[in-house]
mmCIF file of the protein (N, C-alpha, C, O) and its ligand, coordinates in Angstrom:
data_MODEL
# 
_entry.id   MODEL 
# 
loop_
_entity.id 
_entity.type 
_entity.pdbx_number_of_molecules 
1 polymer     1 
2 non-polymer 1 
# 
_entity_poly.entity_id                      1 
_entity_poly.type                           'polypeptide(L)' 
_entity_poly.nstd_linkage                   no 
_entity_poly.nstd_monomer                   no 
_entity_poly.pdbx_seq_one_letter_code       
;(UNK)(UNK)(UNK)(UNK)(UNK)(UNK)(UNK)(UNK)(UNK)(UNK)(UNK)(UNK)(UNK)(UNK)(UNK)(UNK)
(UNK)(UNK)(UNK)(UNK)(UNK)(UNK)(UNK)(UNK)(UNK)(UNK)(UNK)(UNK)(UNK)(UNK)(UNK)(UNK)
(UNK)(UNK)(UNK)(UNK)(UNK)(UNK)(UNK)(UNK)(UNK)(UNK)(UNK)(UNK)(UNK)(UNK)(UNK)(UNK)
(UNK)(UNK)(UNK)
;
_entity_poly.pdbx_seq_one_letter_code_can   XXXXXXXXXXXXXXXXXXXXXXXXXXXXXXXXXXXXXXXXXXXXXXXXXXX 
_entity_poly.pdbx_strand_id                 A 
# 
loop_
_entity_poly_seq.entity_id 
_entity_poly_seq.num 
_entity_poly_seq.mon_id 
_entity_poly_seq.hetero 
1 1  UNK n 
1 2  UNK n 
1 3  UNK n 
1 4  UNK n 
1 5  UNK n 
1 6  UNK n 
1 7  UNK n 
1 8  UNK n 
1 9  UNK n 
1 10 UNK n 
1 11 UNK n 
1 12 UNK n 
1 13 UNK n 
1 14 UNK n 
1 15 UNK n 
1 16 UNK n 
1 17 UNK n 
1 18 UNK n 
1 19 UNK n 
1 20 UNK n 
1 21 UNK n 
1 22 UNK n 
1 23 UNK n 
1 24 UNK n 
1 25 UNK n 
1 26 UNK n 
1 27 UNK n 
1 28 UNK n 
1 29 UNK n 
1 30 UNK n 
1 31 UNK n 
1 32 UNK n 
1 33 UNK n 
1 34 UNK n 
1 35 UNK n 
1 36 UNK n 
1 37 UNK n 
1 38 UNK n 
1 39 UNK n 
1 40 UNK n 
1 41 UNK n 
1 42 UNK n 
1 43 UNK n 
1 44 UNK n 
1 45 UNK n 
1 46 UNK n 
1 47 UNK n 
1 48 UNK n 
1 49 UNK n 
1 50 UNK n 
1 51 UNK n 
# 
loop_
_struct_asym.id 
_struct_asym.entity_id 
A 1 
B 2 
# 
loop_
_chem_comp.id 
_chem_comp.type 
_chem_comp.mon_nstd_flag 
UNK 'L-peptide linking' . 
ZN  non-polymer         . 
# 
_pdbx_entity_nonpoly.entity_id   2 
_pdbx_entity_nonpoly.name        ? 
_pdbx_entity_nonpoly.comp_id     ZN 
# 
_pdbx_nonpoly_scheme.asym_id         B 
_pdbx_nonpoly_scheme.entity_id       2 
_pdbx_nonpoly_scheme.mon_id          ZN 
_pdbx_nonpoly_scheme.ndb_seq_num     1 
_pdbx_nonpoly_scheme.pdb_seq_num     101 
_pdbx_nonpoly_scheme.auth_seq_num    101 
_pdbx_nonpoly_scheme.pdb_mon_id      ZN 
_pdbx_nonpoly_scheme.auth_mon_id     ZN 
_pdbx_nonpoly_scheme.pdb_strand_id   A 
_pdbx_nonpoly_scheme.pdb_ins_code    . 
# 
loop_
_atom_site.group_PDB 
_atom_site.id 
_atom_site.type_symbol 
_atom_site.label_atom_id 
_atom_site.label_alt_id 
_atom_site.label_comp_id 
_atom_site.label_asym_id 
_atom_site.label_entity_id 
_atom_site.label_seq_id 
_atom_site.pdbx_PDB_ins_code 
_atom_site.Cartn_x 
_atom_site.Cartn_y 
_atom_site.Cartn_z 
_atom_site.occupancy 
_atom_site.B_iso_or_equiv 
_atom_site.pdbx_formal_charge 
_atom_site.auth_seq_id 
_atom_site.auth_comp_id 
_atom_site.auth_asym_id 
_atom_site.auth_atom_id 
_atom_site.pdbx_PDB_model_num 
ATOM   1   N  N  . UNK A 1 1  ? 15.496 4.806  -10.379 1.00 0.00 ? 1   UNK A N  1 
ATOM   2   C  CA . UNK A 1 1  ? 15.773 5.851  -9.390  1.00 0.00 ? 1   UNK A CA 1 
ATOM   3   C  C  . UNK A 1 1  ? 14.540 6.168  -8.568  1.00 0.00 ? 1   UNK A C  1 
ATOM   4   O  O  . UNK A 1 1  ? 14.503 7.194  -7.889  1.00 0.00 ? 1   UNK A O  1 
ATOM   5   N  N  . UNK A 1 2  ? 13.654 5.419  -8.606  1.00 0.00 ? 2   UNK A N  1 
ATOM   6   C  CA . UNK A 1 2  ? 12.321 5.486  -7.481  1.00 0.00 ? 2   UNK A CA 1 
ATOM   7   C  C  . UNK A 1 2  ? 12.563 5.582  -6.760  1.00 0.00 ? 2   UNK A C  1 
ATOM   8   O  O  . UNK A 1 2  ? 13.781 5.522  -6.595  1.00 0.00 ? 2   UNK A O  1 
ATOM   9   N  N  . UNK A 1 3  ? 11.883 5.777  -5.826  1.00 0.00 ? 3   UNK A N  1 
ATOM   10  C  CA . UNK A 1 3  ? 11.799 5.614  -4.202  1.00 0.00 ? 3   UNK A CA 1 
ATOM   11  C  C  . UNK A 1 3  ? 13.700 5.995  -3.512  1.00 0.00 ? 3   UNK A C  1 
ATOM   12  O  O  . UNK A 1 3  ? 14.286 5.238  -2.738  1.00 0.00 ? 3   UNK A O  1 
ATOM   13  N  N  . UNK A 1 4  ? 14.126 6.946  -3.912  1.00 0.00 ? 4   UNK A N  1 
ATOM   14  C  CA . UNK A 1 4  ? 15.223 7.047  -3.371  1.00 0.00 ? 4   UNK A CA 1 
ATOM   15  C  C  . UNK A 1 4  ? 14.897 8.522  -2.220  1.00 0.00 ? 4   UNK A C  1 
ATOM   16  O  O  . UNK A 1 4  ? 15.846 9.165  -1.771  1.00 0.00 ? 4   UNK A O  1 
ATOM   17  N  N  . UNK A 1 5  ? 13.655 8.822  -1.930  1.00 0.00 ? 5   UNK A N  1 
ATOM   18  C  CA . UNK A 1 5  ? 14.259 9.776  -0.911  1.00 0.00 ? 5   UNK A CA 1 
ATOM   19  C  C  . UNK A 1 5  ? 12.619 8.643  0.454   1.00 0.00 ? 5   UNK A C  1 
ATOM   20  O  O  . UNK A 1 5  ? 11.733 9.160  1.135   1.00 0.00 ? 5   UNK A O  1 
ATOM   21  N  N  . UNK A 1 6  ? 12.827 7.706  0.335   1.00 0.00 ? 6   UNK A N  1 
ATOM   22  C  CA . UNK A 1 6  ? 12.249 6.757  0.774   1.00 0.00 ? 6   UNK A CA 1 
ATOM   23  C  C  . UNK A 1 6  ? 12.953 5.346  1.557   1.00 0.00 ? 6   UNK A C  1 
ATOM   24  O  O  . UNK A 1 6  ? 13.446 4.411  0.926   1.00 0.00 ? 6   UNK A O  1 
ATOM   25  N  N  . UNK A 1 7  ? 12.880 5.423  2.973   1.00 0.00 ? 7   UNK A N  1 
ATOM   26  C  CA . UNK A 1 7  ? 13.739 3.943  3.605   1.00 0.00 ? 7   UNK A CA 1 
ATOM   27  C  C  . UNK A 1 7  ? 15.267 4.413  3.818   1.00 0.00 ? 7   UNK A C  1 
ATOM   28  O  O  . UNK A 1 7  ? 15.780 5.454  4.230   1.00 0.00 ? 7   UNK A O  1 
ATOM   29  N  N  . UNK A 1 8  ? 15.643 3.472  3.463   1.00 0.00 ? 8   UNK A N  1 
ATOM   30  C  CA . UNK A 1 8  ? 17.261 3.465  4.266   1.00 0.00 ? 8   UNK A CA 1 
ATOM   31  C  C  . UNK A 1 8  ? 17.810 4.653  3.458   1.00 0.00 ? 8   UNK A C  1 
ATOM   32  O  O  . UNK A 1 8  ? 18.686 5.150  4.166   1.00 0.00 ? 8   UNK A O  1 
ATOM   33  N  N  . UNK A 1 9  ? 17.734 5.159  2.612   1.00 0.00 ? 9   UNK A N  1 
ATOM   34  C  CA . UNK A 1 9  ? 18.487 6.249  1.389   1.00 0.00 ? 9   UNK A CA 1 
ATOM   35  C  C  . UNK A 1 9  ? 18.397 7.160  2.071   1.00 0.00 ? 9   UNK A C  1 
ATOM   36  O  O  . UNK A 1 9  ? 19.221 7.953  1.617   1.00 0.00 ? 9   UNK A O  1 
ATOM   37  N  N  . UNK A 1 10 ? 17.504 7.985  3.629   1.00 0.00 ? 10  UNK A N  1 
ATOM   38  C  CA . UNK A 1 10 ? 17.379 9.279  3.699   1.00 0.00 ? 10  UNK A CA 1 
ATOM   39  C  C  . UNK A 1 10 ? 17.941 9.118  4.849   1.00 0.00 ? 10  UNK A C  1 
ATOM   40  O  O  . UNK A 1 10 ? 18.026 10.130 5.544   1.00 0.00 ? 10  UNK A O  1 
ATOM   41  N  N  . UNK A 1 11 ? 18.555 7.671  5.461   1.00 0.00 ? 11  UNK A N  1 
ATOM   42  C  CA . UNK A 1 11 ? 19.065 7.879  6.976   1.00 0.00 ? 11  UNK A CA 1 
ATOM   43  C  C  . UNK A 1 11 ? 19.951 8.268  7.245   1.00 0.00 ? 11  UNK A C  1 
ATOM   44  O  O  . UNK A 1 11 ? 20.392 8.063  8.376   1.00 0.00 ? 11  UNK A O  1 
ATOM   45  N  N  . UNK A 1 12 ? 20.817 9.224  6.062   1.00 0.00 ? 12  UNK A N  1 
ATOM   46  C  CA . UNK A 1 12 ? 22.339 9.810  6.199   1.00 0.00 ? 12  UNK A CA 1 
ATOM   47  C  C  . UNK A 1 12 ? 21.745 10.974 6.471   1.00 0.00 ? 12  UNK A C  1 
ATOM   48  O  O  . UNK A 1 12 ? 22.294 11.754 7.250   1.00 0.00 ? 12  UNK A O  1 
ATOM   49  N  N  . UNK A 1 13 ? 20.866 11.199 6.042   1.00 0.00 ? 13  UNK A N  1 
ATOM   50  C  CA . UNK A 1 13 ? 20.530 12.773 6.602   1.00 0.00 ? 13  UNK A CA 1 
ATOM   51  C  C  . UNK A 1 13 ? 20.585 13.151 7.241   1.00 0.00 ? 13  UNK A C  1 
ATOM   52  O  O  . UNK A 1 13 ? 20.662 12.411 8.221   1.00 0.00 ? 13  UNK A O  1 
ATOM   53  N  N  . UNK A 1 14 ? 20.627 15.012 7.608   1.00 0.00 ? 14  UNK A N  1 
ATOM   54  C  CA . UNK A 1 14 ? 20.112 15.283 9.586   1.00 0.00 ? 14  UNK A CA 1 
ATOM   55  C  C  . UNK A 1 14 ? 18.922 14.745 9.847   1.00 0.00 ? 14  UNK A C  1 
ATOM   56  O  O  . UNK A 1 14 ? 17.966 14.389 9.159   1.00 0.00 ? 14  UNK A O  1 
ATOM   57  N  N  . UNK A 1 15 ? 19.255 14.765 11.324  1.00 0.00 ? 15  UNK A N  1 
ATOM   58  C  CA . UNK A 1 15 ? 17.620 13.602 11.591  1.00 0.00 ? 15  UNK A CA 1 
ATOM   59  C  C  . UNK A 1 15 ? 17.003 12.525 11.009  1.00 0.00 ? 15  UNK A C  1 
ATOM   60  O  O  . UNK A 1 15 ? 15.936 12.018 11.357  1.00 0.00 ? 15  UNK A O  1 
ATOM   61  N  N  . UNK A 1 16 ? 17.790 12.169 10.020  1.00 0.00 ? 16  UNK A N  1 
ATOM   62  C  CA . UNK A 1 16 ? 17.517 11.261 9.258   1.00 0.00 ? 16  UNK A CA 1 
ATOM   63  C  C  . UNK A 1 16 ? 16.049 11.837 8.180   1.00 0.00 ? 16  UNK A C  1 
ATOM   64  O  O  . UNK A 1 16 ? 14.970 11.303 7.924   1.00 0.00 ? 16  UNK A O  1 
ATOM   65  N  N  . UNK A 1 17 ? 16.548 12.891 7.846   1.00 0.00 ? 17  UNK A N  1 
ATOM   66  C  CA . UNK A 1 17 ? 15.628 13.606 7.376   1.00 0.00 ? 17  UNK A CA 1 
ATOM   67  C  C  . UNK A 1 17 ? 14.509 14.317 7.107   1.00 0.00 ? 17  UNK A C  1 
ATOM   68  O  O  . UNK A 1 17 ? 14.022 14.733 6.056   1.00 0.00 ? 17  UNK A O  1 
ATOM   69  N  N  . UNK A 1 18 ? 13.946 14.436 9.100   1.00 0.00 ? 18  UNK A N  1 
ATOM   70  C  CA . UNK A 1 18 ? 13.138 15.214 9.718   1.00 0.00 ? 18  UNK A CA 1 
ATOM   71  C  C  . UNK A 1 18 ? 13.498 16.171 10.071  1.00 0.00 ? 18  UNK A C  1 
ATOM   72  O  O  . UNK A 1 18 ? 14.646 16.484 10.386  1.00 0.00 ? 18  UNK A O  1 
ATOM   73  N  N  . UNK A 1 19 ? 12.140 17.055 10.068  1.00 0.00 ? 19  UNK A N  1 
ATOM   74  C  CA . UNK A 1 19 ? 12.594 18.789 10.493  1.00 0.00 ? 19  UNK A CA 1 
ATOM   75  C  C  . UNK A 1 19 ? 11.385 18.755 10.700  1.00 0.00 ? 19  UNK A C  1 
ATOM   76  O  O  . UNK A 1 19 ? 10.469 17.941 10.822  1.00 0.00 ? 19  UNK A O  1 
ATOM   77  N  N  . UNK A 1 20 ? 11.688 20.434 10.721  1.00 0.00 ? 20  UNK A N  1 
ATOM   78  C  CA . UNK A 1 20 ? 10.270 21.395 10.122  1.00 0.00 ? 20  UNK A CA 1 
ATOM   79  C  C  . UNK A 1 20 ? 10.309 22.076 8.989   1.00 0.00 ? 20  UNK A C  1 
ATOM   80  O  O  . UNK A 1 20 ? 11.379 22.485 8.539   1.00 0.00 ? 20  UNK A O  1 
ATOM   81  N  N  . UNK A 1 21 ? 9.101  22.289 8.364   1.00 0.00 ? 21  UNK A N  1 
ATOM   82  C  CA . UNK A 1 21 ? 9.576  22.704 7.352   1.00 0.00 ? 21  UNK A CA 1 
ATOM   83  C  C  . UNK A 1 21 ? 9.320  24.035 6.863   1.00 0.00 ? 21  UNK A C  1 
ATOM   84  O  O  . UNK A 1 21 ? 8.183  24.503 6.927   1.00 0.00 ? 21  UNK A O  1 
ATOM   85  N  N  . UNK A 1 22 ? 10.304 24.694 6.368   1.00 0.00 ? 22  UNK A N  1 
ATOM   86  C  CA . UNK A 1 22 ? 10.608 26.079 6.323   1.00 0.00 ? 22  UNK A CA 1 
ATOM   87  C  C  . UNK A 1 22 ? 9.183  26.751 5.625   1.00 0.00 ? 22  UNK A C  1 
ATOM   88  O  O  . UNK A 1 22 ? 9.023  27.951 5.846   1.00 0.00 ? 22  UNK A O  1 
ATOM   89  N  N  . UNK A 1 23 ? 8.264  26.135 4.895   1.00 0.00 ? 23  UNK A N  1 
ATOM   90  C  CA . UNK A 1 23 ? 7.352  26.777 3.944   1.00 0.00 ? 23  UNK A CA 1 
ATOM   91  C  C  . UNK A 1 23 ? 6.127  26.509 4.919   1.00 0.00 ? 23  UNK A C  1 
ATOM   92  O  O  . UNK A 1 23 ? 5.477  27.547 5.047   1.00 0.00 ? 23  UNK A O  1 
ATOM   93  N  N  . UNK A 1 24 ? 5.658  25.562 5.571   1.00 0.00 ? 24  UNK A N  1 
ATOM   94  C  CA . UNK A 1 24 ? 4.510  24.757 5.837   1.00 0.00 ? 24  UNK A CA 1 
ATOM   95  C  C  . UNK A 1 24 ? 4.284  24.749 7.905   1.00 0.00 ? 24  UNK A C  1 
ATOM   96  O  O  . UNK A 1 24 ? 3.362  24.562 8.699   1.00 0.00 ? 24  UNK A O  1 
ATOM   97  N  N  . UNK A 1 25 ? 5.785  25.079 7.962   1.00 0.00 ? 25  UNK A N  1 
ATOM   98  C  CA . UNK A 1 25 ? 5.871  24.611 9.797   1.00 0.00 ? 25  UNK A CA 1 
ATOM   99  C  C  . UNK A 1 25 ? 5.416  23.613 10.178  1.00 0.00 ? 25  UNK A C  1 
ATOM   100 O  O  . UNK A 1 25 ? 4.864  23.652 11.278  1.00 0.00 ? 25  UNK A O  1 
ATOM   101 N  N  . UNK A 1 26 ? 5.465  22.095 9.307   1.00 0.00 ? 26  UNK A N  1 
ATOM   102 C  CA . UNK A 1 26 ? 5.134  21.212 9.752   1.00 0.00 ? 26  UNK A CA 1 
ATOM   103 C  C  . UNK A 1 26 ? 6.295  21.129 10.837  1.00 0.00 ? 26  UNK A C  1 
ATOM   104 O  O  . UNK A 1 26 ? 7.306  21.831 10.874  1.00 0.00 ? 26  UNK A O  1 
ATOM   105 N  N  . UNK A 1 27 ? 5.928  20.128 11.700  1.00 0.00 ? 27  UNK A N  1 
ATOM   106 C  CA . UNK A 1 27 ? 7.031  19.886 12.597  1.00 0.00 ? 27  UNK A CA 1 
ATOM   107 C  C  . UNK A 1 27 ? 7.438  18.406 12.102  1.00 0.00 ? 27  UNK A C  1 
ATOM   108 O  O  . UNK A 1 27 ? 6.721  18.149 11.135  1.00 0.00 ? 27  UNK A O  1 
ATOM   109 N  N  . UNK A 1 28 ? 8.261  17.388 12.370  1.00 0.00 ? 28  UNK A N  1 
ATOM   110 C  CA . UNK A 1 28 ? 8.511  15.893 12.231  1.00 0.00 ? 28  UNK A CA 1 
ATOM   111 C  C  . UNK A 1 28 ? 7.697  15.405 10.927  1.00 0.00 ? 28  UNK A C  1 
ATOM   112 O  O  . UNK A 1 28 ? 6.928  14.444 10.905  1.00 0.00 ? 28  UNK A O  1 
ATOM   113 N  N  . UNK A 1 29 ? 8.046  16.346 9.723   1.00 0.00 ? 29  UNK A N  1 
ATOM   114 C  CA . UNK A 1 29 ? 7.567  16.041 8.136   1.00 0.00 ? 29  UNK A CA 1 
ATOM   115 C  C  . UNK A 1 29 ? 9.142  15.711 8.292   1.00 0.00 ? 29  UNK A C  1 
ATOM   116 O  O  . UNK A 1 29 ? 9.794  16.075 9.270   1.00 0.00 ? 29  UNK A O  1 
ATOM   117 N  N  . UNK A 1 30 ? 9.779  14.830 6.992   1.00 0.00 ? 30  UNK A N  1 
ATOM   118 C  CA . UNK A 1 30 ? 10.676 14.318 6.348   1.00 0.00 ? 30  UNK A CA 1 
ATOM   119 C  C  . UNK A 1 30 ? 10.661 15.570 4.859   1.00 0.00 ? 30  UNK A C  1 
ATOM   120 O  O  . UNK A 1 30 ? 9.893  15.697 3.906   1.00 0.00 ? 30  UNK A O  1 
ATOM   121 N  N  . UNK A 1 31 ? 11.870 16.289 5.277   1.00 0.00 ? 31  UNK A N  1 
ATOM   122 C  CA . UNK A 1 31 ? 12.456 17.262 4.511   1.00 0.00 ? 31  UNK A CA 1 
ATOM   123 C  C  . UNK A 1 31 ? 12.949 16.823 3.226   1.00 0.00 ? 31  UNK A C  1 
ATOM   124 O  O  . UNK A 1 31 ? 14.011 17.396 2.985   1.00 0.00 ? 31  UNK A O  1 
ATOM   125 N  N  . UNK A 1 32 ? 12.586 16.007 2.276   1.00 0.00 ? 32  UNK A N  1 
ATOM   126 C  CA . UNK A 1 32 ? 13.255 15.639 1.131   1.00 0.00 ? 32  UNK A CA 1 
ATOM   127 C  C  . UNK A 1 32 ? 13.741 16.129 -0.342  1.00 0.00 ? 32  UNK A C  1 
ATOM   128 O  O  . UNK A 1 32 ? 14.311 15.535 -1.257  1.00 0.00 ? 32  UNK A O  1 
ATOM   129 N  N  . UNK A 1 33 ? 13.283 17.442 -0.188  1.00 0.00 ? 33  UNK A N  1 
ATOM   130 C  CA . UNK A 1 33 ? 12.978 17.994 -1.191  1.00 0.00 ? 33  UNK A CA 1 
ATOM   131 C  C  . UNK A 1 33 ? 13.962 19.930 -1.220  1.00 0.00 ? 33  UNK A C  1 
ATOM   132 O  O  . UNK A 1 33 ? 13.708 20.908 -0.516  1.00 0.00 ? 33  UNK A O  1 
ATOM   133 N  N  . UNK A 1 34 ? 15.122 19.759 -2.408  1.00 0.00 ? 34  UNK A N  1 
ATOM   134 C  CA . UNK A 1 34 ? 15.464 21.352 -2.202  1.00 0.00 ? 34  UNK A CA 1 
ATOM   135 C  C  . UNK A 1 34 ? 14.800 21.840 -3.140  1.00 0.00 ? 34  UNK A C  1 
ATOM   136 O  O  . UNK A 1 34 ? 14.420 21.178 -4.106  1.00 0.00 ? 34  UNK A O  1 
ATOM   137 N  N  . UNK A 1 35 ? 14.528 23.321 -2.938  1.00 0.00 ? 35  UNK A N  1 
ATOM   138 C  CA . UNK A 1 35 ? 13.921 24.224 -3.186  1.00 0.00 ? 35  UNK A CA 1 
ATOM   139 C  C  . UNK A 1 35 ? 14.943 25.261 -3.521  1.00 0.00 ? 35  UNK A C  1 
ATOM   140 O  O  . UNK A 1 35 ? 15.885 25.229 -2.729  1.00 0.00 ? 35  UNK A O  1 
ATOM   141 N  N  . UNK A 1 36 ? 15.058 26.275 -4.560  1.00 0.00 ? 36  UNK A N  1 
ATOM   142 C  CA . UNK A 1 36 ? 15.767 27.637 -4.524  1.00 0.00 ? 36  UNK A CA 1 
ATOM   143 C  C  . UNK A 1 36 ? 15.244 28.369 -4.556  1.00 0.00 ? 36  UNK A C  1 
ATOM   144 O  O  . UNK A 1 36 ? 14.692 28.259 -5.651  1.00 0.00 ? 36  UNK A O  1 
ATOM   145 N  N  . UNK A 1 37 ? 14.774 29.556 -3.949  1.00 0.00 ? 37  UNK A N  1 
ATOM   146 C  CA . UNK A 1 37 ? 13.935 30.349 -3.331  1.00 0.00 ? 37  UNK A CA 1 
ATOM   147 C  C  . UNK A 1 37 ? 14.940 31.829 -3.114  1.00 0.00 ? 37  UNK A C  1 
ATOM   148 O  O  . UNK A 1 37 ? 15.831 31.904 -2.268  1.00 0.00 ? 37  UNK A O  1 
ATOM   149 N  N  . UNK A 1 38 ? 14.680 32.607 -3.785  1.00 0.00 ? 38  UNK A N  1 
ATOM   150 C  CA . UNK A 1 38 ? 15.597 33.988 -3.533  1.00 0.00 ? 38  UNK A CA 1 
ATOM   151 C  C  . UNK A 1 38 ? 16.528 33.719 -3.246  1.00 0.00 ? 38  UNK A C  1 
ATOM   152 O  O  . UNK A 1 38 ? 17.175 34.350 -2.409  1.00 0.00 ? 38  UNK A O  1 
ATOM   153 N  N  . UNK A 1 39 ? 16.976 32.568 -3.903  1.00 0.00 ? 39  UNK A N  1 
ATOM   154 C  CA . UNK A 1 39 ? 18.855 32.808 -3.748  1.00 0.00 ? 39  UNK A CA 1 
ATOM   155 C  C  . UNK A 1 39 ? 19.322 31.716 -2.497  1.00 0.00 ? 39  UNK A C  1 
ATOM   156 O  O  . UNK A 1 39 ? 20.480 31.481 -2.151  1.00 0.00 ? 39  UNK A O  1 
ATOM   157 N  N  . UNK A 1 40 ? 18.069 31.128 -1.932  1.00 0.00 ? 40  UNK A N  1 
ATOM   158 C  CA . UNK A 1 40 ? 18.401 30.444 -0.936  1.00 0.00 ? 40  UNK A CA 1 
ATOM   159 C  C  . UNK A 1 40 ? 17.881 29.112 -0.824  1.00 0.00 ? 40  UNK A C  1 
ATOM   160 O  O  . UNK A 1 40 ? 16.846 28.968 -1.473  1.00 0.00 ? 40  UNK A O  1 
ATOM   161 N  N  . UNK A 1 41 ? 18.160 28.384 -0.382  1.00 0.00 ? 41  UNK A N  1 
ATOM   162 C  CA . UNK A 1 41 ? 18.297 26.854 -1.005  1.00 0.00 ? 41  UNK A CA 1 
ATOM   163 C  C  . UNK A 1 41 ? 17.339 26.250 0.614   1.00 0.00 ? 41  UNK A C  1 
ATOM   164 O  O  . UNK A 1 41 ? 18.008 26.127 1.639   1.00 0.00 ? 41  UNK A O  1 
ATOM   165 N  N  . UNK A 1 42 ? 16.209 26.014 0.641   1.00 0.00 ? 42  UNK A N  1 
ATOM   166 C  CA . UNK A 1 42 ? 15.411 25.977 1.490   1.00 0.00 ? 42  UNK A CA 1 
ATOM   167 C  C  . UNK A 1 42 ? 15.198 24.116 1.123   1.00 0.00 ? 42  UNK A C  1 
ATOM   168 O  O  . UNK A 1 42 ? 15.015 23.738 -0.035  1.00 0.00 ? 42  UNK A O  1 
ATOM   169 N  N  . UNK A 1 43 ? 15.239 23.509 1.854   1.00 0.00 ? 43  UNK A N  1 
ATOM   170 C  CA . UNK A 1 43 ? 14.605 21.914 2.484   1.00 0.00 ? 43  UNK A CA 1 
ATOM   171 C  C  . UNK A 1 43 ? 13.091 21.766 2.592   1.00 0.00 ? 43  UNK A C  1 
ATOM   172 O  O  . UNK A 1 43 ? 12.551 22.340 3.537   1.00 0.00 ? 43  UNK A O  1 
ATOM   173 N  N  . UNK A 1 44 ? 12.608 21.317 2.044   1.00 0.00 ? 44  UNK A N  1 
ATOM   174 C  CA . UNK A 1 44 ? 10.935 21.281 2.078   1.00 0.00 ? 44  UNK A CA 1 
ATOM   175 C  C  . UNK A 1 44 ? 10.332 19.917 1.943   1.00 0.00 ? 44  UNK A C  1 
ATOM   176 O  O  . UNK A 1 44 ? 10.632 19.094 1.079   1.00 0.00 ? 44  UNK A O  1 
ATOM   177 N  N  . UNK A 1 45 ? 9.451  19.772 2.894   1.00 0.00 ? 45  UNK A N  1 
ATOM   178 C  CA . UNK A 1 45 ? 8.610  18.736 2.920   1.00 0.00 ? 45  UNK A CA 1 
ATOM   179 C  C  . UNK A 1 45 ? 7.708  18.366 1.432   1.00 0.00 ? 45  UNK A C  1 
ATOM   180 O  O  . UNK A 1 45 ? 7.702  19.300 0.630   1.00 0.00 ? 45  UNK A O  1 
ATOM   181 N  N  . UNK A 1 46 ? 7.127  17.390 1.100   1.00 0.00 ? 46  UNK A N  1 
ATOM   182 C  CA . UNK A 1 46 ? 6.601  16.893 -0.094  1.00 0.00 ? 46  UNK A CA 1 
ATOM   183 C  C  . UNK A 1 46 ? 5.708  17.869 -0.593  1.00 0.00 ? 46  UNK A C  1 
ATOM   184 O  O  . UNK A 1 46 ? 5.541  18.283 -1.740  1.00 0.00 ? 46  UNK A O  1 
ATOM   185 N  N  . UNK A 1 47 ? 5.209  18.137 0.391   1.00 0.00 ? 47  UNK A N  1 
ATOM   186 C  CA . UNK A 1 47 ? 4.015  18.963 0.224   1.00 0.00 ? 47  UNK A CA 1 
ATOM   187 C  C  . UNK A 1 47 ? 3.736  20.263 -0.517  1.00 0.00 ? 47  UNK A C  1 
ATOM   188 O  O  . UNK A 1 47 ? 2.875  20.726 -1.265  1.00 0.00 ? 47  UNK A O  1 
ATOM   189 N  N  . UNK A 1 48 ? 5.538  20.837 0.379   1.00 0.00 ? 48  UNK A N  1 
ATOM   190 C  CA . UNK A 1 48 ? 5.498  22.369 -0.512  1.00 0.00 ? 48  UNK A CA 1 
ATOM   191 C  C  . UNK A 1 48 ? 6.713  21.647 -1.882  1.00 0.00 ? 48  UNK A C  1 
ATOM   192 O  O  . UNK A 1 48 ? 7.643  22.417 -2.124  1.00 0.00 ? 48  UNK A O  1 
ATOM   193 N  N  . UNK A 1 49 ? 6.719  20.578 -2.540  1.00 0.00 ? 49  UNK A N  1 
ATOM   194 C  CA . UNK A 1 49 ? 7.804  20.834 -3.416  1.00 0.00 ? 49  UNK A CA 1 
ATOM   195 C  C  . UNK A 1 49 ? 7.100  21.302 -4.728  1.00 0.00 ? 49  UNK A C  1 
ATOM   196 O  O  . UNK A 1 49 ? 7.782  21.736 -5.657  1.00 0.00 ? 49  UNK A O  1 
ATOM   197 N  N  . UNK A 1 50 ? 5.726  21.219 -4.811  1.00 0.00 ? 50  UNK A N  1 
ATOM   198 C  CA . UNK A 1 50 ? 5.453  21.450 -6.101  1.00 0.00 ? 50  UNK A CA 1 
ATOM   199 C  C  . UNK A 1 50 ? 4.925  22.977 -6.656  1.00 0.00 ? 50  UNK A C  1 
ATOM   200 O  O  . UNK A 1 50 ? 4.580  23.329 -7.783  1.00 0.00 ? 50  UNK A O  1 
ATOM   201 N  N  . UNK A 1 51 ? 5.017  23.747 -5.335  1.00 0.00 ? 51  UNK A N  1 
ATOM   202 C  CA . UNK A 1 51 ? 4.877  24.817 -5.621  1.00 0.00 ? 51  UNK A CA 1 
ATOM   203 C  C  . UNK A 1 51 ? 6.227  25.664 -5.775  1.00 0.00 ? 51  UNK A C  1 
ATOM   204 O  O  . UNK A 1 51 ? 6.177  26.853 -6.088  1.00 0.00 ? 51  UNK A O  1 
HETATM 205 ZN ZN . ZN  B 2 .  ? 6.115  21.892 3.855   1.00 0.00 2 101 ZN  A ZN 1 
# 
């Protein structure tokens, strides 16, 4: 199950799985990651998933 939010696996996504991201304001980061956060289910770049 590696590399599945990596290559062709994330191109069903919106944008194919670019945004911004709700924690960081990156702009054109690849959102791969949910988060539950007060009840609310936030999309986050790699960066913020480990916090
Ligand atoms: Zn982020």
């Amino acid at each position: 199950m590696a590399k599945h939010h990596r290559g062709k696996g994330i191109r069903h996504l919106v944008h194919r799985g670019r945004g911004t991201c709700p924690l960081c304001q990156r702009t054109g980061v690849k959102l791969l990651y949910t988060l539950v956060r007060d009840g609310d289910t936030l999309t986050v770049c790699k960066r913020c998933r480990q916090k």
